[in-house]
Wavefront OBJ file of the C-alpha trace (Angstrom):
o trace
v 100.791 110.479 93.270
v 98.631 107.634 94.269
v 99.578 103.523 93.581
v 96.627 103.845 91.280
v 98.227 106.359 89.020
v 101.980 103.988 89.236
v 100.446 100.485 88.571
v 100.860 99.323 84.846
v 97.565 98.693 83.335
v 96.880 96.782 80.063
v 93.177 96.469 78.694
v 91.079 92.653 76.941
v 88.442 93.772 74.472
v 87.752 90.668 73.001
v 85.039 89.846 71.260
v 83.312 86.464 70.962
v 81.622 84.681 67.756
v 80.617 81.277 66.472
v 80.417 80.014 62.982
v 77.554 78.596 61.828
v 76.503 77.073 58.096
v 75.606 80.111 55.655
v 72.382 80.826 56.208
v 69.940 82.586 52.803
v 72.169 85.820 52.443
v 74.054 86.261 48.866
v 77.503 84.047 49.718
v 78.367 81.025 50.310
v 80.655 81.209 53.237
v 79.811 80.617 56.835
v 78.339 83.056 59.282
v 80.066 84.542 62.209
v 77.321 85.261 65.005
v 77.892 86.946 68.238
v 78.084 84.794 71.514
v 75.833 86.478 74.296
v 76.201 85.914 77.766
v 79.244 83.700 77.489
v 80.827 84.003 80.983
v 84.443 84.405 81.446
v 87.090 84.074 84.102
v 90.186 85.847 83.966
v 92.819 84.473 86.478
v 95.725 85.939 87.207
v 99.271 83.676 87.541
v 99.756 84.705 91.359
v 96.878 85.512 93.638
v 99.272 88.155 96.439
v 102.161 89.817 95.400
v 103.920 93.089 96.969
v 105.070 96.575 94.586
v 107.298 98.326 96.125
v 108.590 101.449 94.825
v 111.990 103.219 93.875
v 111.948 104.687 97.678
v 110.987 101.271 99.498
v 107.614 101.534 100.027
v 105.523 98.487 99.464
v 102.086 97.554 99.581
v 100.453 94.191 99.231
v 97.757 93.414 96.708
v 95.815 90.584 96.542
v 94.825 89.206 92.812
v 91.061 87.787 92.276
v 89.719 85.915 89.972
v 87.585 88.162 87.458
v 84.207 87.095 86.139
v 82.471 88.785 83.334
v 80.454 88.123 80.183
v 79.788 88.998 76.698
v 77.078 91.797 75.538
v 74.707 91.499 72.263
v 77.600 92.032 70.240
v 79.992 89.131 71.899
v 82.496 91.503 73.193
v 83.446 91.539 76.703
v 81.568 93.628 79.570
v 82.867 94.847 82.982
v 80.334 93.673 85.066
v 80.375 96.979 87.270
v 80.456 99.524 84.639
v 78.754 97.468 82.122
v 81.218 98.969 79.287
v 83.416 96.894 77.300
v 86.745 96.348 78.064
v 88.280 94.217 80.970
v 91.512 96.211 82.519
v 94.184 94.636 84.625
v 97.090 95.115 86.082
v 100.042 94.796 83.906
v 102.076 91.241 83.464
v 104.972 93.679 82.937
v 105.003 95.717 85.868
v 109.028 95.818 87.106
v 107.949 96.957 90.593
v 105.449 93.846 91.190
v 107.502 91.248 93.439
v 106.459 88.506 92.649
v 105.443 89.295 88.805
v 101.501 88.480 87.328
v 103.331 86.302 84.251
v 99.951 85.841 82.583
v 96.264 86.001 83.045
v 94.184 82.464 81.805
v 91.076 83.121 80.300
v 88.483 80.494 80.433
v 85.382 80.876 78.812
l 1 2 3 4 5 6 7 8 9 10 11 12 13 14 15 16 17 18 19 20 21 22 23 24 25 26 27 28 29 30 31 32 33 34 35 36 37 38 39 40 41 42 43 44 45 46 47 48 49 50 51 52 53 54 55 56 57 58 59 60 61 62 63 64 65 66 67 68 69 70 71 72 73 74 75 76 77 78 79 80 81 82 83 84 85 86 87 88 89 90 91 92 93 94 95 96 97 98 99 100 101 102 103 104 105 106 107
């Protein structure tokens, strides 16, 4: 079994919209329209940390900051596979040393 298949992975499929004033449609209430292209950074609370396994092993990985943006919809793309969804390594991950505590997401 590969470190790929033992890392804990969690997924962001947000989706981006703005209100605006109600524009000629039958109610009253505000619209909600998609934001396109917003760009996004998704940085992670450490930037190198080690996982080492029930048997010692370790390996380090180093944590980047993530840039993406939103489709025609406003929901967040993967830049390289251009399909929704951002997924990262888990914040819960027991064998990460030290732990990602929390991604910030600035948009």
């Amino acid at each position: 079994m590969s470190l790929v298949d033992l890392l804990g992975y969690g997924t962001i499929t947000g989706r981006y919209v703005q209100s605006v004033l109600d524009d000629s449609d039958s109610d009253n209430e505000p619209d909600l329209i998609p934001i396109v292209g917003a760009r996004i950074e998704i940085t992670p609370s450490i930037r190198i940390s080690r996982w080492i396994d029930t048997n010692g092993e370790s390996v380090t990985i180093g944590f980047n900051v993530l840039r993406c943006e939103t489709d025609s919809e406003g929901y967040i793309l993967n830049p390289q596979t251009g399909q929704r969804g951002i997924t990262l390594i888990a914040t819960d991950d027991e064998y990460l040393t030290p732990p990602i505590t929390h991604y910030t997401i600035s948009v």
